[in-house]
N, C-alpha and C positions, 0 to 999 in steps of 0.2 A: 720329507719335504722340509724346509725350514722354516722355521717359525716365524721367522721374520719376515718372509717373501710372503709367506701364506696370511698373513695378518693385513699385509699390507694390501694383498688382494680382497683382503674383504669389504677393506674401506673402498679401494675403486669398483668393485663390482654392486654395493650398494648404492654408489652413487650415477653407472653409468644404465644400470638396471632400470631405476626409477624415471635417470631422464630420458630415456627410452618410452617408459611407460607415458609419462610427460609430452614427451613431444608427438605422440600417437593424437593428441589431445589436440591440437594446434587447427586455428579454425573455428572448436566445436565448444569451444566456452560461452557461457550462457550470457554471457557481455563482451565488448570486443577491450574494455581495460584488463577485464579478465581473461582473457583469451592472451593478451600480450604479456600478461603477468606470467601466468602458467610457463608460457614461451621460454623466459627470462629465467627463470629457477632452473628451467630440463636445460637450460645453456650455462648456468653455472653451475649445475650439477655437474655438464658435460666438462665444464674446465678442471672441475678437482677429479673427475677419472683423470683426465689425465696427468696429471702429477702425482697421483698415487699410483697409476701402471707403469708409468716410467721410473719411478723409483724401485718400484717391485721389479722391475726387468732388470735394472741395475746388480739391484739386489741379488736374482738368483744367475745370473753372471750368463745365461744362455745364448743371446745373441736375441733374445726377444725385446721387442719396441712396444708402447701403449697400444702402436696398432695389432701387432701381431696376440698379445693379448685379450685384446677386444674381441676380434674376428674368427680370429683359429683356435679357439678353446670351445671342446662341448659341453653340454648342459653338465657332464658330473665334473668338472672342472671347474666350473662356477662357486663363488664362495660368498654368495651375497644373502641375507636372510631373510627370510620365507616371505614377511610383510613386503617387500618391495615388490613380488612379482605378484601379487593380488591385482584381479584383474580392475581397470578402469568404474565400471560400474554405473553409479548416475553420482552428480558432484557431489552428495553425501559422502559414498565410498570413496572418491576421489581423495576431499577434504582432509576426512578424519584419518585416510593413512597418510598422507601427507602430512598433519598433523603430530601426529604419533610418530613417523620420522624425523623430524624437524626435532620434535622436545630431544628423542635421545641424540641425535646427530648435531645438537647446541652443547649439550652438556657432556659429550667426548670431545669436542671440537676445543672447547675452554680448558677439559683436564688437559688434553694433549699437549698443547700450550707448554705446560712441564714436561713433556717425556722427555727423557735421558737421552734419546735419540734426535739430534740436534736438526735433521731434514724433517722428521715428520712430525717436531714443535713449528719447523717455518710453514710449511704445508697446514697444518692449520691455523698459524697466524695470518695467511693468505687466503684463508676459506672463515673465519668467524665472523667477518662482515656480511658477507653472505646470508652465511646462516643464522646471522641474529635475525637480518629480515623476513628470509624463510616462515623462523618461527613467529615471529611478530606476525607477519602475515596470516599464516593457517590459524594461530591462534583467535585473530580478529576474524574470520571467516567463521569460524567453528560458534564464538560466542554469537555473531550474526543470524546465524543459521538454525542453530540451536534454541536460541530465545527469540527466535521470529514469528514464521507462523505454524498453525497446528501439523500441515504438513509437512514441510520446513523441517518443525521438532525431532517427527516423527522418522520420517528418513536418516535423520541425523543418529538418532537413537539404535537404531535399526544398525544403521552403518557401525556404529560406537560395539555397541554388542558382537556383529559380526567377525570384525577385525582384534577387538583385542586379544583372543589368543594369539597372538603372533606376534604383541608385544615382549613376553617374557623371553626370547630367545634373544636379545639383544645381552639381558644380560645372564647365560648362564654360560660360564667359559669355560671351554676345553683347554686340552694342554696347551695349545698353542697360546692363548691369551694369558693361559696362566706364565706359560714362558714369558712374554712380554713382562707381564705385570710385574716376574722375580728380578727381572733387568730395568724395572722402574719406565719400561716404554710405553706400556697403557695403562691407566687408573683402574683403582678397585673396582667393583662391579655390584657393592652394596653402596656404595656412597652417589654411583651413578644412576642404580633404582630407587634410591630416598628423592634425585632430584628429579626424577622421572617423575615417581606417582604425584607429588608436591607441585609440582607444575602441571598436570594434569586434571587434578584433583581441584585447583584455583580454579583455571578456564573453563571445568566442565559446572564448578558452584553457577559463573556467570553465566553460562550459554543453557541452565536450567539443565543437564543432562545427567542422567546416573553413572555412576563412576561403576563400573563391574568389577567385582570381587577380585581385587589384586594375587591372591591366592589362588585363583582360576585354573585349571589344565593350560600349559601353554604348549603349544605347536614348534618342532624343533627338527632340525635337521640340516637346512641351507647351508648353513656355516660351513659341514663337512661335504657339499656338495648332494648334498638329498633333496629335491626340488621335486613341483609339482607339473605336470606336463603342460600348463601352459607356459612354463618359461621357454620349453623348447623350440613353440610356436613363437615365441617372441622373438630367439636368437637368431631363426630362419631367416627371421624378415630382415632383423637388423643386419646379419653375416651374409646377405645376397650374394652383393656385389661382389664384396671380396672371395667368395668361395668360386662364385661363378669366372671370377676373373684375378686369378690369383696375384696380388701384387700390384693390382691398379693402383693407378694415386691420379690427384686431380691436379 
């Protein structure tokens, strides 16, 4: 597979992943600004799959579109990483992987900005508005939440502990990323965990929460397609239509 197609799916498959997960949510926010907020993120997650599936179609020259993409590819196909498809939970778990995607999905989205590959610097110069408020957002949510009340704290913590093994896998790269990197189209992947845990390690001082042991066992696999059986269930619901109805369009 080429590396360049395969990279580029990862980026659309984490972001169509989560808004998926996101829009499952729609209704059940525990305030209705929050509830329109959530909304708004899984719809501009939903606009940067698709400029990253369309480039990636492009890319591997098949005759495949964002939708066919989307729809007709099964769970080992999928190249999104492992955090995104953790299940919804209560708005702690919500939060903090929201969180946790937003910090490293900021700080590729600014290196990308430079990649040698002149579509997927504008692709992110059209998504880091976005994702500045993403993060601005989760992050003001997390310190909220976190240094609220004892309950509050404690879910948040709970959630914190949970999730972060599935932080490390963002940055441990295979050959493929490493391709990218030797063609100067992705950033290093230590300079992208200095600004991980750094940013992290700030909001979690604020919001009173333990930062867990950066060194920790992380959870790996997604990247090359090795997921956990709730994504399957997720892709079902979302690949309905289209599979039921091959070629629909509205």
């Amino acid at each position: 597979m080429d590396a360049r197609f395969d990279y580029l799916l990862r980026q659309g498959d984490n972001a169509l992943i989560l808004s998926q997960q996101l829009s499952q949510l729609c209704g059940k926010g525990p305030a209705l600004e929050e509830d329109m907020a959530l909304t708004n993120v899984a719809l501009d997650l939903l606009g940067q799959t698709r400029m990253w599936l369309t480039y990636a179609g492009e890319v591997e020259g098949a005759g495949r579109d964002e939708d066919r993409l989307a729809y007709l590819r099964d769970v080992r196909a999928f190249r999104n990483c492992l955090l995104v498809e953790q299940p919804n939970g209560d708005y702690a778990q919500v939060m903090v992987r929201q969180f946790f995607f937003d910090t490293w999905h900021y700080f590729l989205m600014r290196a990308l900005l430079a990649s040698s590959d002149r579509r997927i610097a504008e692709i992110a110069e059209k998504s880091i508005k976005e994702v500045t408020y993403h993060l601005r957002r989760s992050g003001d949510l997390v310190v909220r939440l976190g240094d609220g009340t004892e309950a509050s704290h404690a879910r948040m913590q709970a959630a914190v502990d949970a999730l972060w093994t599935y932080t490390g896998e963002f940055f441990v790269y295979d050959e493929v990323e490493r391709a990218m990197l030797a063609q100067g189209v992705a950033p290093a992947p230590d300079a992208l965990r200095a600004a991980f845990l750094q940013h992290v390690g700030e909001v979690f001082e604020e919001a009173t929460l333990r930062m867990p042991d950066p060194e920790a066992y992380m959870q790996r696999g997604g990247k090359q397609g090795r997921h956990g059986e709730r994504l399957g269930y997720l892709l079902a619901e979302m690949q309905f239509l289209q599979r039921a109805y091959p070629g629909a369009e509205w």
